[in-house]
C-alpha positions in Angstrom: 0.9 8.8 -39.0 0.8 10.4 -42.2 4.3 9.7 -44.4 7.3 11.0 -41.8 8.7 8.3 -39.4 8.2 8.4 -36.1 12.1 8.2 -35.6 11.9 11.7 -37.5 8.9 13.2 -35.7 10.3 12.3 -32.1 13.7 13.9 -33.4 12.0 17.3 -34.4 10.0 17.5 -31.2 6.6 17.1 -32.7 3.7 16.8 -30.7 2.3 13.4 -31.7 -1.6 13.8 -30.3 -1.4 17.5 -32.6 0.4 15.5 -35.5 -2.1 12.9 -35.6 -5.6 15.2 -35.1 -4.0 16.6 -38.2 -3.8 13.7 -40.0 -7.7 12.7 -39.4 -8.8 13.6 -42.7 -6.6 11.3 -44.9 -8.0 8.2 -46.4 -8.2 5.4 -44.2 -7.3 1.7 -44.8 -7.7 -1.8 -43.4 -5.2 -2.9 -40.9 -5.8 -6.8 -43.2 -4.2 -4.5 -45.6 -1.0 -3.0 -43.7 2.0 -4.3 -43.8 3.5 -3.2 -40.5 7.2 -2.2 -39.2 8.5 -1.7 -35.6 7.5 1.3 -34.7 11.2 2.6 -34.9 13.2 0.7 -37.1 16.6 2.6 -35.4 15.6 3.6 -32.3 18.9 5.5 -31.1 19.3 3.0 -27.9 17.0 -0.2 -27.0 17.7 -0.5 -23.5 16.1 -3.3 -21.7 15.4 -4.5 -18.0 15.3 -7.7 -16.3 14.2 -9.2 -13.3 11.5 -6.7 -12.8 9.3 -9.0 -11.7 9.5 -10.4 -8.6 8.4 -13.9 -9.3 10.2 -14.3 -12.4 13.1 -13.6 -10.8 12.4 -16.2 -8.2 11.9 -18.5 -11.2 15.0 -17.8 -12.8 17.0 -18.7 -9.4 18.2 -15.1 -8.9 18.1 -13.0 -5.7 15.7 -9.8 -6.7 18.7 -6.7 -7.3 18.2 -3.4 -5.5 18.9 -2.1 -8.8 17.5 -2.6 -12.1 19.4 -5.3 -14.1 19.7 -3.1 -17.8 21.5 -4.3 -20.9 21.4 -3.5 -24.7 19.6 -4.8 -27.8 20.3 -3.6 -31.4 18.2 -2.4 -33.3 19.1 -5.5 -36.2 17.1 -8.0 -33.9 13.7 -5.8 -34.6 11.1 -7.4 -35.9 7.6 -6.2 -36.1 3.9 -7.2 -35.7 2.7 -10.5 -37.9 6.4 -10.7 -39.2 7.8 -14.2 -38.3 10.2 -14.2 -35.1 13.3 -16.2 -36.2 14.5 -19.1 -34.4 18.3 -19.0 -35.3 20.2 -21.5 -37.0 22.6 -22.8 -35.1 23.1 -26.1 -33.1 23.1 -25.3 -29.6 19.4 -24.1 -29.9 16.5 -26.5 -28.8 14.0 -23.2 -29.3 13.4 -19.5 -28.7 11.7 -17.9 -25.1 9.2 -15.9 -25.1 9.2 -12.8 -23.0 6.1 -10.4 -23.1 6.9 -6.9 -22.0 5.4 -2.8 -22.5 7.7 -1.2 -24.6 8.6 2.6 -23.4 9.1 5.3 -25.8 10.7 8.1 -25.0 9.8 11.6 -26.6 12.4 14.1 -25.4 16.1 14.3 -24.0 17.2 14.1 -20.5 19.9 13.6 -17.7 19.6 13.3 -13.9 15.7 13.2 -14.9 14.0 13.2 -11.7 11.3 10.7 -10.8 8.5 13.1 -10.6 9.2 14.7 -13.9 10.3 11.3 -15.5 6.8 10.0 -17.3 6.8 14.0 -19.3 9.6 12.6 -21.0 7.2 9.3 -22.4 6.0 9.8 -25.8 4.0 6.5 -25.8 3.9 2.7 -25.4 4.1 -0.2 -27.7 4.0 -4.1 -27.3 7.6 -5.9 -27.2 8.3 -9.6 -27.5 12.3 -9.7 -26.0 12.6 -13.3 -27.9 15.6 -15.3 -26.2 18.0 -18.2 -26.9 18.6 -19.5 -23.4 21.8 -21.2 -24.3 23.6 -18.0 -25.8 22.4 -16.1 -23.1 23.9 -18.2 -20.3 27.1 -18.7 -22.4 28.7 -16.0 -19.8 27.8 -13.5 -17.1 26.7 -10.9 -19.9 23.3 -12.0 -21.6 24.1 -9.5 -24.8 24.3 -12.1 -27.1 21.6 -14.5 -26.4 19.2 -11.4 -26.6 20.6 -10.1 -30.1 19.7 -12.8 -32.6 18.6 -11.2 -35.9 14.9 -11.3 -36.0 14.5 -12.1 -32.1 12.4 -9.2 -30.8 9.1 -8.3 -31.7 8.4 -4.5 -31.6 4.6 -3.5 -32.3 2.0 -3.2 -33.6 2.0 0.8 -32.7 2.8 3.6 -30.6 -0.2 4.2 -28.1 0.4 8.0 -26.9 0.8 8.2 -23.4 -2.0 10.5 -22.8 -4.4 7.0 -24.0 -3.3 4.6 -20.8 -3.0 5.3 -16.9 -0.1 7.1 -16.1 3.4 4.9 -16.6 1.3 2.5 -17.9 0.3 1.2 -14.5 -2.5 -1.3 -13.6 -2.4 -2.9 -17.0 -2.9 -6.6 -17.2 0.0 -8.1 -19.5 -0.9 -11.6 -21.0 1.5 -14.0 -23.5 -0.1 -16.7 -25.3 1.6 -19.5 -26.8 -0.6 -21.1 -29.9 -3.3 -19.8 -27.6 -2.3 -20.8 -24.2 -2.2 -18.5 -21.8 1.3 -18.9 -20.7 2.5 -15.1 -18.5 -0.3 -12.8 -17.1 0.6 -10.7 -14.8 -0.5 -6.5 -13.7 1.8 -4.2 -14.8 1.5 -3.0 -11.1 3.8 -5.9 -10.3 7.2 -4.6 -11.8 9.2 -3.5 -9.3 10.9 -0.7 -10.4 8.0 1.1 -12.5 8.6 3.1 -15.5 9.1 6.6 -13.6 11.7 4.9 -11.7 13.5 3.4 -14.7 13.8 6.4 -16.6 15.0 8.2 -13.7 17.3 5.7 -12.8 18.5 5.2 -16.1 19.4 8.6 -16.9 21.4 9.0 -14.2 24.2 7.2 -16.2 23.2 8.0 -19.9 21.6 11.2 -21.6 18.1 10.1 -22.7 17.0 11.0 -26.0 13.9 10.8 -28.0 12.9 7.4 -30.0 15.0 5.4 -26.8 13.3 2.7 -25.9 12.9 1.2 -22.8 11.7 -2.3 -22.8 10.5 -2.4 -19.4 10.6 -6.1 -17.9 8.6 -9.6 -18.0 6.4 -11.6 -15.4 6.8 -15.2 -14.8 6.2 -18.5 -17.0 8.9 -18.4 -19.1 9.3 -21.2 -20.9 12.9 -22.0 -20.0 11.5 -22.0 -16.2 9.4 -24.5 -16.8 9.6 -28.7 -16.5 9.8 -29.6 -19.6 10.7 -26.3 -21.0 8.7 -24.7 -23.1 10.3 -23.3 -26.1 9.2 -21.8 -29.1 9.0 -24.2 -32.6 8.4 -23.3 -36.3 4.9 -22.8 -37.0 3.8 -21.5 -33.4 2.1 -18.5 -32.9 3.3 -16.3 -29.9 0.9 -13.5 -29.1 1.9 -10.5 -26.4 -1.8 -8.3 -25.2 -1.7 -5.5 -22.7 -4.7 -4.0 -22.5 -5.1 -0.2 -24.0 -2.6 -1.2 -26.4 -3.6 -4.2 -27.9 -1.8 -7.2 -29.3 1.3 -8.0 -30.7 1.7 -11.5 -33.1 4.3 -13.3 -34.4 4.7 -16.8 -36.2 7.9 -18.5 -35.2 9.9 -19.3 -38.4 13.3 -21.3 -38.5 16.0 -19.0 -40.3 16.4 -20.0 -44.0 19.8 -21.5 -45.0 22.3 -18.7 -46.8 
């Protein structure tokens, strides 16, 4: 959207449907010829949920919480569409997990947000791939680390305005593919606390502020669920689709030697 960040525009309140109507008449380009970055490259807090889905949390051999299970990533492990998602070097790694989740953005400030008023605080949606290395994650009670790894979480393609999808992004079906395979599908109906809720949960502790990102949850069929697990390798191809927004893609690369 024209040359100012989005980080920028969110910050100075700008209403992104008026910024880009305004923006029409520029020259237009090839997306073959992009080369793209998260759609925040600092958002001012990544703040993600787990076991929002009923039967992934029955996979992972967890009692579904009452409340939403939150922690942190930094904005270090970004990576964005068709940039390779780095399986990290070190030994206790057999292979990264794939998570595919909606990405929340939010577009103004807020504390003690109420649930009704919640989704006027969403600028838009994006595509998020919350890459994880199962052993570092499980290392203790806190899963901080095992969802950091530089180059771990794929943030893309774009921002799709919230006025483009069903409100909180509901009835969306969410698919993960792994060198093709279907491998998660699930309707974003499913979650089970639903993007109203989070915000308004989530801002009873914290002040909200625009470019946050929520990163709102995955189905079931992750690969460290499975028997054998199913892990991601150098040279796959991991693909994240919701529909409405479109679909994210990263190789899997192993990180280079320093």
């Amino acid at each position: 959207m024209g040359t100012e960040s989005l980080e920028s525009l969110l910050g100075r309140g700008v209403d992104l449907c008026e910024y880009a109507e305004s923006n029409i008449g520029q020259e237009k380009v090839s997306a073959r010829d992009l080369k793209f970055l998260p759609p925040l490259q600092r958002p001012p807090k990544i703040i993600c949920v787990g076991l929002n889905f009923a039967d992934h949390t029955s996979e992972s051999k967890y009692e579904q919480p009452d409340y939403p299970t939150l922690f942190f990533r930094v904005h270090t492990s970004l990576i964005a569409h068709d940039q390779a998602m780095v399986r990290p070097r070190v030994v206790d790694c057999a292979g990264l997990d794939f998570e595919g989740e909606i990405a929340v953005v939010l577009g103004k400030s807020g504390r003690h947000i109420t649930k009704d008023d919640a989704l006027s605080h969403v600028a838009g949606y994006a595509l998020f791939n919350d890459g994880s290395v199962r052993e570092y994650q499980f290392k203790t009670p806190q899963w901080t680390v095992g969802k950091n790894f530089d180059g771990t979480g794929a943030f893309g393609p774009d921002l799709v305005t919230a006025d483009e999808l069903p409100a909180g992004a509901k009835g969306l079906l969410l698919e993960t593919r792994l060198n093709g395979e279907v491998v998660q599908s699930a309707n974003t109906d499913e979650m089970v606390f639903d993007v109203a809720s989070l915000i308004s949960i989530i801002s009873e502790a914290m002040t909200l502020e625009p470019g946050d990102v929520i990163v709102s949850g995955t189905p079931s069929g992750i690969g460290w669920a499975r028997n054998p697990k199913l892990l991601m390798k150098a040279g796959d191809v991991c693909e994240v689709t919701v529909e409405k927004i479109g679909t994210l893609r990263n190789v899997i690369a192993d990180e280079a030697a320093s």
